[in-house]
C-alpha positions in Angstrom: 133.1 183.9 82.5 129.7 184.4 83.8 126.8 185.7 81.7 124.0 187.3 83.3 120.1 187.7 80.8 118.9 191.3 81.0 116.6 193.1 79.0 116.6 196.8 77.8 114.6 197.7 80.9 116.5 196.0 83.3 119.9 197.6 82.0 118.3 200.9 81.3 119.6 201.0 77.4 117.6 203.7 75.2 119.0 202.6 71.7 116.7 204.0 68.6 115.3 200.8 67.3 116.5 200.4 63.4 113.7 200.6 61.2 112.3 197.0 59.2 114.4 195.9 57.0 113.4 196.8 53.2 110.7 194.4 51.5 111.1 195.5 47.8 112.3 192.4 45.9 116.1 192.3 44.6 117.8 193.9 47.3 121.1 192.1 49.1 122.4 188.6 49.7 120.1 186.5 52.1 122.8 186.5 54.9 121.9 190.2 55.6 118.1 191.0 54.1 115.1 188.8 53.2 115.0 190.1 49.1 118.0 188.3 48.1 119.3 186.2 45.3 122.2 183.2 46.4 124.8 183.4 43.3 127.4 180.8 43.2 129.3 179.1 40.7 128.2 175.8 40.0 131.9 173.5 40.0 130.0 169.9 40.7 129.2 170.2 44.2 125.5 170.1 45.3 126.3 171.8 48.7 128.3 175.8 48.6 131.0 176.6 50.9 129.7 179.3 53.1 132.9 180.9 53.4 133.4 180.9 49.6 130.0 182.1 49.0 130.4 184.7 51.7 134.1 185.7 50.2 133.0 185.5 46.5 129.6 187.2 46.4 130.2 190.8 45.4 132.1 189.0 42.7 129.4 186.7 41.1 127.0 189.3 41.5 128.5 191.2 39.2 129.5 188.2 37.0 126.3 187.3 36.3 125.6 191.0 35.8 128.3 190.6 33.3 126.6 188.0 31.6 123.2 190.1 31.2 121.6 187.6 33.2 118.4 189.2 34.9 116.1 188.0 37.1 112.9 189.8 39.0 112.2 189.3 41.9 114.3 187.1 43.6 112.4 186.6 46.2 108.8 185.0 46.4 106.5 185.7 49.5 103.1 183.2 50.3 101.0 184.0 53.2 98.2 181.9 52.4 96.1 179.7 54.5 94.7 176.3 54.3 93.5 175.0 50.9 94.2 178.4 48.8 96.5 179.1 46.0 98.4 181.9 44.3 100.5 182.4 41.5 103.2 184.7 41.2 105.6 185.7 38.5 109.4 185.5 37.5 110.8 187.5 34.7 114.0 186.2 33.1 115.6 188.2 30.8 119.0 187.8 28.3 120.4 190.8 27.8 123.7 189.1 26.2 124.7 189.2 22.4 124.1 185.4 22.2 121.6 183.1 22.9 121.4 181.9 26.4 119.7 178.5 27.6 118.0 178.0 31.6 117.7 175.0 33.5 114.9 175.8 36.3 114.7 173.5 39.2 113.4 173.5 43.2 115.9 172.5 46.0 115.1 172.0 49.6 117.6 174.1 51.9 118.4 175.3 55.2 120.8 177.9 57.0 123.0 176.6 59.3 124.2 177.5 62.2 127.0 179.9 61.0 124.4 181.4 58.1 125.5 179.2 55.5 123.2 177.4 53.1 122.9 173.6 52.8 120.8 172.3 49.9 118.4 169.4 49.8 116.4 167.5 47.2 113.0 168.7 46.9 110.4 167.2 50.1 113.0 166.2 51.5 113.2 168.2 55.2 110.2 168.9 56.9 110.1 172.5 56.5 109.7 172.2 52.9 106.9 173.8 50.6 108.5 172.7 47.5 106.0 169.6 47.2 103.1 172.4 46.6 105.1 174.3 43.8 104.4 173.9 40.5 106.6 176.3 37.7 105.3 176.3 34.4 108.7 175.9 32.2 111.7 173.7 33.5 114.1 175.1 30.5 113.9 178.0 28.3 115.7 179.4 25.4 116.1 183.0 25.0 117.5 184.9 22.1 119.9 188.0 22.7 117.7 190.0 24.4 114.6 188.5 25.0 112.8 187.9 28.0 110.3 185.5 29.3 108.2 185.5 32.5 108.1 182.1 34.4 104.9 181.5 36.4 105.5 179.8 40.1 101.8 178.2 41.9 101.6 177.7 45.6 98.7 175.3 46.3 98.4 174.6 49.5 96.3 171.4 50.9 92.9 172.1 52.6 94.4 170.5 56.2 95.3 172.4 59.3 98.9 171.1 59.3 99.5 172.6 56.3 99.2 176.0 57.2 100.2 175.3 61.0 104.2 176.5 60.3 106.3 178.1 58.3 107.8 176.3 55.0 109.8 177.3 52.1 112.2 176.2 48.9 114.6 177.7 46.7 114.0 178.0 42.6 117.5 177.8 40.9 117.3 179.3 37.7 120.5 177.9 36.4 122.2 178.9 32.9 123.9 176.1 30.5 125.4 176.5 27.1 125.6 174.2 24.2 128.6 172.7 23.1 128.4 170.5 19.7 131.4 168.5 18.9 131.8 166.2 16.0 132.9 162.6 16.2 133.0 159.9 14.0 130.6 162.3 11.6 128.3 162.6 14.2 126.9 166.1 16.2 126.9 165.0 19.5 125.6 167.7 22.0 127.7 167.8 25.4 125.8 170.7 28.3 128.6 172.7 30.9 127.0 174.1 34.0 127.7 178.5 33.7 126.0 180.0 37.0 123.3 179.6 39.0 120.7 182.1 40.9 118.2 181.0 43.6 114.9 182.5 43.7 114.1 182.4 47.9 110.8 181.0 48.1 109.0 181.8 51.6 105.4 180.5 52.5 103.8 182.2 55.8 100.7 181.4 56.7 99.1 184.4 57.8 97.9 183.3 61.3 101.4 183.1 62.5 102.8 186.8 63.5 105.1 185.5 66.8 108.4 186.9 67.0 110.8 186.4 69.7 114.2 185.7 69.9 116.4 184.2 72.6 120.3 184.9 73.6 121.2 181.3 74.8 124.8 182.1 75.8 127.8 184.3 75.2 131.3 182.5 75.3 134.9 182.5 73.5 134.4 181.6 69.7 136.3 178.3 68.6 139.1 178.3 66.9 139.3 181.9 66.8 141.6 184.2 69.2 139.8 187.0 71.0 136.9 186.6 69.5 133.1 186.0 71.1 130.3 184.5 69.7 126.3 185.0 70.8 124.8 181.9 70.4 120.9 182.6 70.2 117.6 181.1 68.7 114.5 182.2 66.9 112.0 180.5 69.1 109.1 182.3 67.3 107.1 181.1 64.5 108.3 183.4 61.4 111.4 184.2 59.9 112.9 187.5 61.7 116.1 189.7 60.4 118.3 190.4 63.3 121.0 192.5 64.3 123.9 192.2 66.9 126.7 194.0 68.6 128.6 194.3 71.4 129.3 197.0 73.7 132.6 196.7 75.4 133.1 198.6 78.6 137.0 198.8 80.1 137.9 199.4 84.1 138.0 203.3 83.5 134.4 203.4 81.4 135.5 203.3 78.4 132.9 201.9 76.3 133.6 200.6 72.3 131.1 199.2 70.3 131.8 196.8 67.7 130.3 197.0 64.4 126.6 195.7 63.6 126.4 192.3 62.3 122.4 191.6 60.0 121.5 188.1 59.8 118.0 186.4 59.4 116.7 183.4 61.1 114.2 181.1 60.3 111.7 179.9 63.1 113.5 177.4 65.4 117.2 177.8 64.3 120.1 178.5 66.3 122.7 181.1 65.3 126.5 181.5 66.4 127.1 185.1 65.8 130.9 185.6 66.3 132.6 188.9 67.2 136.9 189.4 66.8 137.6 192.0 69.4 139.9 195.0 68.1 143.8 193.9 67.8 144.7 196.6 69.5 142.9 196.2 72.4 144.7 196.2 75.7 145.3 193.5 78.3 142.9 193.0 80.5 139.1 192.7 81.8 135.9 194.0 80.7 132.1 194.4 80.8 130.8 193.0 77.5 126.8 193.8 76.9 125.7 191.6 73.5 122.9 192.5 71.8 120.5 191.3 69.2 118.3 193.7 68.2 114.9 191.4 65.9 113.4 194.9 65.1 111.1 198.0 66.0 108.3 196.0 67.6 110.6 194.2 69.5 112.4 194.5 72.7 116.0 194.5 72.6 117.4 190.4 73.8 120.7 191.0 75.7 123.2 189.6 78.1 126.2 190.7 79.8 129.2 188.6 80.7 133.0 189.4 81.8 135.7 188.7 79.8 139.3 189.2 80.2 141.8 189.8 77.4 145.0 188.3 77.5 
C-alpha cells in the first residue's frame, strides 16, 4: 500500500469546515467533546477498560442519573500564566430520598493511544497540574436533597516552566455508602465504593494558541479484518477536538464516505483512529482519501493510499 500526504489544496477538496465544538460545561463523554464527565463503576481496579467504558457509558450516565447524583460543570478550564491563581466552583447536589456521602480526590491521567483513559496518582506524570490544586472539602455529606458547592484553586508557581505547556488532572467525586454491622455488641462501620464521576481539569496557559495536527500513516488495523486505521499526532501545543473520515473511491468513481469519527487529542499524543470498511463491500481496489479535520481555523490533514479488498 503506498500512502501519498496531500493537503486540501493539493487535492482540490472544498468540504464546509464543522463549526468548534460546544464549550458549555456538561455536554458528552470526553472521547468525543472537551465538556465531559468519565462515569464508570468503581469494581476495585484503579485503571477502566476502554472498551467497557466505551460499551457501558450511555448506561452509567443514566445510572448515576438514576441515583440523583448531580454534578456542575464537569469540566474545569485554567488559562492562567505564571504565578496567578483562580478559583472556580463545583456544585454537587443529592437529589435521592436518602442521604448520600462523597469521597473527592485528584488522579493524574492520560489518553492513550486508542482514546482510552489510564489513571495515575497525583504528580506523578509530567503533564500534571494536580500538584497546584487545592479543593476545599475531601468528603461531604448531603441530606436528600441538598447541595453543596466545592471550591477547586489553581495556583500556579511564579517560573517560566510553569506556564511553558499544557498540564491537567482529573477530580473524582466518588459516592460511598455506610454500612453498620453489629459484632460482638459492637457497631463497626464497613464503606462500599457506588460510582464515581471525574471532573476534567485542563490548565492552558494563555500564550500557547498552536494547533496543528499531523497524519503519520494510514495502514490495515490489527487484528481487525478490512478495517484501516489513521495513525496521526497532535504536534501542537493545546488540546484540539478532531474529526476523521474516509472517502472511498471504486475503479468506476464511485465514491462512499464512511461515517465521522470525534476524538480530542492532548498536545504531543498519538492517535490510531480505525475505520471497518462496509461488509458488503465488493472485491477489489480502491482510492482511499483519510481525513482529519482539527477545526474551522484549520486546514484539512489528509493522505491518500490504495487498498485492495479481498
Amino acid at each position: 500500500m503506498v500512502n501519498k500526504k496531500i493537503n486540501d489544496t493539493q487535492a482540490g477538496m472544498n468540504f464546509n469546515k464543522m463549526s468548534s465544538f460546544l464549550k458549555q460545561p456538561g455536554k458528552s463523554f470526553d472521547f468525543i467533546h472537551k465538556n465531559s464527565f468519565f462515569a464508570i463503576l468503581f469494581l476495585g481496579m484503579q485503571k477502566n477498560l476502554f472498551a467497557l467504558a466505551t460499551a457501558l457509558f450511555c448506561f452509567l450516565a443514566l445510572t448515576g442519573t438514576a441515583q440523583n447524583l448531580g454534578i456542575h460543570p464537569t469540566t474545569l478550564q485554567f488559562t492562567l500564566g505564571s504565578g496567578q491563581s483562580e478559583t472556580q466552583v463545583i456544585h454537587i447536589s443529592n437529589g435521592a430520598d436518602k442521604k448520600v456521602q462523597y469521597r473527592l480526590y485528584l488522579n493524574d491521567w492520560m489518553r492513550d493511544s486508542l482514546g482510552g483513559h489510564e489513571y495515575y496518582r497525583p504528580d506523578t506524570l509530567p503533564r500534571s497540574c494536580a500538584r497546584w490544586l487545592t479543593i476545599n472539602k475531601n468528603f461531604v455529606e448531603l441530606q436528600p436533597k441538598e447541595a453543596v458547592d466545592i471550591t477547586v484553586k489553581l495556583q500556579l508557581p511564579d517560573s517560566a516552566s510553569a506556564s511553558a505547556e499544557m498540564k491537567w488532572a482529573m477530580l473524582f467525586i466518588e459516592t460511598v455508602e455506610e454500612q453498620v454491622k453489629a459484632a460482638d455488641k459492637q457497631a463497626q462501620a464497613t464503606v462500599r465504593n457506588l460510582l464515581r464521576l471525574g471532573v476534567h481539569i485542563y490548565q492552558t496557559p494563555p500564550t500557547l494558541n498552536t494547533k496543528e495536527v499531523r497524519i503519520l500513516d494510514l495502514k490495515p488495523a490489527a487484528e481487525i479484518a478490512n478495517a484501516y486505521s489513521i495513525i496521526c499526532k497532535n504536534t501542537g501545543n493545546v488540546m484540539m477536538e478532531c474529526k476523521s473520515y474516509l472517502e472511498i473511491t471504486s475503479a468506476d468513481g464511485k465514491k462512499t464516505k464512511l461515517d465521522n469519527i470525534e476524538f480530542p487529542m492532548f498536545p504531543d499524543q498519538k492517535r490510531y483512529v480505525t475505520f471497518e470498511l462496509p461488509k458488503n463491500m465488493p472485491k477489489g481496489k480502491y482510492s482511499v482519501l483519510a481525513v482529519i479535520d482539527g477545526g474551522e481555523d484549520m486546514s484539512l490533514e489528509a493522505i491518500e493510499s490504495e487498498i485492495e479488498v479481498k
